[in-house]
C-alpha positions as CSV (number, residue, x, y, z in Angstrom):
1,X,0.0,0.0,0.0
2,X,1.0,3.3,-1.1
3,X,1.8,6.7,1.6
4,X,-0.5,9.2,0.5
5,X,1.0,12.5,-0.8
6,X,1.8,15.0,2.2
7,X,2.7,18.4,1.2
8,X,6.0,19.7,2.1
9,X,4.6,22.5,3.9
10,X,2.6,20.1,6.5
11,X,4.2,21.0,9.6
12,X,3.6,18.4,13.1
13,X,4.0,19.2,16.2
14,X,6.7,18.2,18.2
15,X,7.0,19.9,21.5
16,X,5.2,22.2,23.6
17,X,7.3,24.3,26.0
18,X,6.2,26.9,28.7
19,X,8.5,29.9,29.0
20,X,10.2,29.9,32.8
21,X,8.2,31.3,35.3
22,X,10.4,34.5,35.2
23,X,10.4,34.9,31.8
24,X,7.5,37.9,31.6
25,X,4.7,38.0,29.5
26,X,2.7,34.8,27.9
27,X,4.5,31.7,27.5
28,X,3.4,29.0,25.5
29,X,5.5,28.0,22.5
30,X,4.8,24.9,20.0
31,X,7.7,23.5,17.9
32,X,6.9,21.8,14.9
33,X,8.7,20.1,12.0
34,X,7.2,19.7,8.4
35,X,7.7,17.0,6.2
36,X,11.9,17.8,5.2
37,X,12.9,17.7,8.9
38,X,13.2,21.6,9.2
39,X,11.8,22.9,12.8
40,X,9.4,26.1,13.3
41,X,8.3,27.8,16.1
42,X,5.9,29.8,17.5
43,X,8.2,31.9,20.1
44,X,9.0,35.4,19.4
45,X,13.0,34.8,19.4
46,X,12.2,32.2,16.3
47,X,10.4,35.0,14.4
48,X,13.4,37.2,14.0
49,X,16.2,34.4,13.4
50,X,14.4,31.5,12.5
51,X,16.2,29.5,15.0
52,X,15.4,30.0,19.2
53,X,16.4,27.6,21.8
54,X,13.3,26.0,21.8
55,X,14.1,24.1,18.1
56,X,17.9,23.9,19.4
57,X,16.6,21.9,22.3
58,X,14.5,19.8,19.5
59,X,17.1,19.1,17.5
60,X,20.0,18.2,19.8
61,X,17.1,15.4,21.0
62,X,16.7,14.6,17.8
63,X,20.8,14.0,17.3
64,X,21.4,12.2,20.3
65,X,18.4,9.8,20.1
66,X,19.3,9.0,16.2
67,X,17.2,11.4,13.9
68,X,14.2,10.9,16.0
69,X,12.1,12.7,18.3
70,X,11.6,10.5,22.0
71,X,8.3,11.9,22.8
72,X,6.9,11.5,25.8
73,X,3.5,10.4,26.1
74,X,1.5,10.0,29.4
75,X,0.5,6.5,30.4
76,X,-3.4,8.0,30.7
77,X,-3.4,8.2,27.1
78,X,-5.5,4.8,25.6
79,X,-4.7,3.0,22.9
80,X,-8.0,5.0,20.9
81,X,-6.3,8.4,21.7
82,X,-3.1,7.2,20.0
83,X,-5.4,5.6,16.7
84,X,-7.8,8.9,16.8
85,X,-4.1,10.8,16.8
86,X,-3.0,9.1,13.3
87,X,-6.0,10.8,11.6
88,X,-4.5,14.3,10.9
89,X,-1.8,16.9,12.3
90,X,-4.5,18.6,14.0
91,X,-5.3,15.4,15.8
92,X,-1.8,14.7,16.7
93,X,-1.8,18.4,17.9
94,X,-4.3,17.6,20.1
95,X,-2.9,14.6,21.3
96,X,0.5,16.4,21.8
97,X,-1.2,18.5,24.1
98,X,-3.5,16.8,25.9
99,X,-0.9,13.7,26.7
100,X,2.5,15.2,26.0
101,X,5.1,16.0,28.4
102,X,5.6,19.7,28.5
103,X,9.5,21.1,28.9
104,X,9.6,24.5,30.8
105,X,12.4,26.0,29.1
């Protein structure tokens, strides 16, 4: 069975991260990677460089553990949340979020 075309441009998340509690203002941040393996995200750092320590900390995971991403997942998440999760990025977004261990970086 054939993969189904993805566009390049499809981006997945990867990690959420809360800013450290004495960083000011609002601090949620979502890294994701599209389909080519290049990171995005949404902190304000990232904006003016394209690169923030956020996607640093993704991508020095994603060296040491052999091109992949070790996300952790919370043992309440079912084996229906992890199927329901395969049905679209949003979905895995979701997921992500819901079940996802959070770095406060």
């Amino acid at each position: 069975m054939r993969e189904p075309y993805v566009r390049e441009d499809t981006k997945r998340l990867v990690q959420v991260f809360l800013s450290h509690p004495q960083t000011p203002g609002p601090g949620i941040f979502e890294v994701t990677a599209n389909n080519a393996g290049k990171l995005f995200c949404t902190c304000p750092g990232y904006s003016g460089r394209n690169v923030c320590k956020h996607t640093k900390f993704v991508q020095a995971k994603i060296d040491s553990n052999n091109g992949s991403y070790p996300l952790v997942i919370s043992d309440r998440a079912t084996s229906e949340d992890a199927l329901k999760a395969k049905e679209s990025n949003e979905a895995f977004r979701h997921f992500v979020i819901k079940f996802g261990k959070i770095e406060v970086h």
